[in-house]
C-alpha positions, 0 to 999 in steps of 0.5 A: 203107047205104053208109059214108063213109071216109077211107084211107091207102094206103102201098104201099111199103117204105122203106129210108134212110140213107147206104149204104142202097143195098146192100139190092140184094144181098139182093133174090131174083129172077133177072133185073132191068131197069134204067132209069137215067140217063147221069149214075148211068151217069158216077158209077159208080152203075149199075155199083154197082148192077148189081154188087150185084145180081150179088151176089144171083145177079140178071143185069141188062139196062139202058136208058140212054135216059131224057131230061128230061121222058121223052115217049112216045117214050122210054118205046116204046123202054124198052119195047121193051128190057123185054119182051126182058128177061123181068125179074122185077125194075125198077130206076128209077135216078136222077132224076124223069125215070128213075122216070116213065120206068120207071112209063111201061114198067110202065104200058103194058106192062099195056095191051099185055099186055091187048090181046095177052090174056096175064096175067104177073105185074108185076115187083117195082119198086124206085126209088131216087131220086138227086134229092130231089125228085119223091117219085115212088119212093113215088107211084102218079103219074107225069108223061109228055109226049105232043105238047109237053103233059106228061099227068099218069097217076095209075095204083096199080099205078105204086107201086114196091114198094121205095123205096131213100133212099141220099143219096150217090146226091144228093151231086154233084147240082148246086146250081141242081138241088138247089134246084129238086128240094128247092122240088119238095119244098115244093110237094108237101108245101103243095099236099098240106096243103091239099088238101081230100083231106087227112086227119090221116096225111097232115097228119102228113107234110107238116108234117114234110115242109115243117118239114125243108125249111125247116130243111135245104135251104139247108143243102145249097144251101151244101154238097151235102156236108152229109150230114145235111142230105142225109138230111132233104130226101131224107126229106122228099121221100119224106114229101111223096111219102107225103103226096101220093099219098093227096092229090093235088096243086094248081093249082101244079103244073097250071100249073108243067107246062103253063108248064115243058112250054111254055117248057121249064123245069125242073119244080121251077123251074116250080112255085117260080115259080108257088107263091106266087101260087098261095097268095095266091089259095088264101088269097083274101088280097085277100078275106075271108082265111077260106077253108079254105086261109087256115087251113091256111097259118096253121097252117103259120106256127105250126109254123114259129113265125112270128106268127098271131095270126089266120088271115090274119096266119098265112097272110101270114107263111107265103107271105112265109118261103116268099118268103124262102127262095126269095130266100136259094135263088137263086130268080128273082122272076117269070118274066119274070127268065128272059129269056122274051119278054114277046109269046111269054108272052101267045101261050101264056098262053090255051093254058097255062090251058086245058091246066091247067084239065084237069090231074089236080092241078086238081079237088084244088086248095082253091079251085075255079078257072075259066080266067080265074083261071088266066090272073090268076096266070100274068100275076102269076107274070110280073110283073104286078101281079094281084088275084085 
């Protein structure tokens, strides 16, 4: 008799707050890894780092060489500098990029060691996050880029063991990436909600997640300072992160990484101007509005006490305060805000959709899309009036 079950997997040791960061010193092993990126190394966050864990007799070997949207290229050359480290600790330091740079080392260093027939053990893995963002010191994905097309790898042995939410590491973090990582944030968090792999654990999560959000991210849009406000969104991105690793993800971020990795914008960016579209398609808005997601979204609208007194009043009001909160972030309307070429869009809008249709946030999106629905919501995305 086979039974059917649910799970909640959470791998990872999380230790927050201000100053959390000197855990290092009582880390035990002899060697560690680094992978950080230049801006850590310019604030005088990896020297820090590398100190600490001197602190606890850990000699450090260090790659500094981590680049936006890390491609294979880059992770080879980590590689290359792990296996002569002969680490039994990673450190992931720094943004997004840092941590799927670190993943993408571990990740291939197994296949390699499969090949070549050896069986080492896997260093332990600790991440610290210096964007709240990607929730990726917490998840088993990470995303890296192979021939211009970001390849979304989803692997278990990719979760750090230790996941270190030290928010001063976030406080000279630029206003417009504080926005995009924090939106990043809000996407996960929906996206994971309403994924049909969603159970009360992780429902749990991205309420808290999104509440957060909405309480806190223009709290530090005006004031990368703001401390507290500081430690809620660095939380919340760990909670979505939680949440969606159990989940997986939607068509927000199947579209946000074929349309980023296409006109190289930012991944937050990215999904902040597909997310509402999106929603308005998942809640089929334009239709009966009785869909699955429709509730979820409305259930959304009650925790944020706007009005619901039906699931499409719910789910209109909650696209519209996610609406708003772009606005009050400085977030553009539309794609076509950013200045790119209306021609160049049209060119790539065939390739975009089949390359989302394939991505691994695709099959755990609510509502099931075909290529054609794909290419409706980049077109509105772009500015075009679209019904779905």
């Amino acid at each position: 008799m086979i039974i059917e079950t649910n799970k909640f997997i959470l791998k990872s040791k999380v230790y927050f707050n201000t100053e959390s960061l000197q855990l290092l010193k009582e880390l035990k092993g002899s060697k560690a890894f680094i992978v950080a990126d230049s801006i850590m190394d310019k604030l005088g966050y990896l020297q820090k780092t590398i100190d600490y864990l001197s602190e606890a007799n850990i000699s450090s070997k260090v790659f500094t060489g981590v680049r936006p949207d890390p491609d294979v290229g880059v992770v080879t050359e980590g590689l290359k500098l792990y296996n002569e480290s002969d680490a039994d600790i990673i450190v992931a330091l720094g943004g997004g990029s840092a941590i799927d740079t670190a993943k993408g080392i571990l990740y291939f260093a197994e296949k390699v060691e499969k090949v070549q027939g050896a069986n080492t053990d896997r260093p332990q893995f600790i991440a610290i996050p210096s964007t709240s963002g990607t929730g990726s010191e917490v998840t088993d994905f990470s995303v890296i880029t192979s021939e211009g097309e970001k390849i979304c790898v989803i692997d278990e042995k990719l979760a750090p063991d230790i996941a270190i939410l030290d928010s001063t590491c976030i406080q000279h973090v630029p206003k417009h990436v504080a926005v995009d990582t924090g939106i990043d944030v809000l996407v996960h968090a929906i996206e994971a909600y309403v994924s049909p792999e969603s159970t009360d654990f992780t429902d749990a999560l991205a309420e808290k997640s999104i509440k957060l959000i909405f309480e806190n991210l223009e709290a530090v849009y005006i004031d990368t300072k703001n401390e507290k406000a500081r430690d809620h969104v660095l939380n919340a991105s760990c909670m979505a992160g939680m949440a969606f690793t159990n989940t997986g993800l939607g068509i927000t971020h199947s579209l946000a990484h074929a349309f980023g990795g296409t006109f190289h914008i930012s991944h937050g960016r990215s999904n902040a101007l597909m997310l509402n579209a999106v929603m308005e398609y998942n809640a089929n808005l334009s239709g009966s509005a009785n869909d699955y997601a429709t509730e979820k979204y409305a259930e959304l609208a009650k925790i944020l006490q706007l009005p619901a007194r039906t699931k499409r009043e719910g789910a209109v009001n909650f696209i519209d305060a996610v609406r708003k909160l772009k606005k009050r972030l400085g977030i553009e309307d539309n794609i076509k805000a950013l200045g790119i070429e209306e021609s160049d869009f049209k060119n790539a809008l065939e390739q975009m959709a089949k390359s989302a249709m394939q991505d691994r946030c695709t099959p755990t999106n609510p509502k099931k899309p075909s290529k054609e629905d794909l290419v409706k919501i980049l077109e509105k995305c772009f500015g075009h009036t679209s019904r779905f």
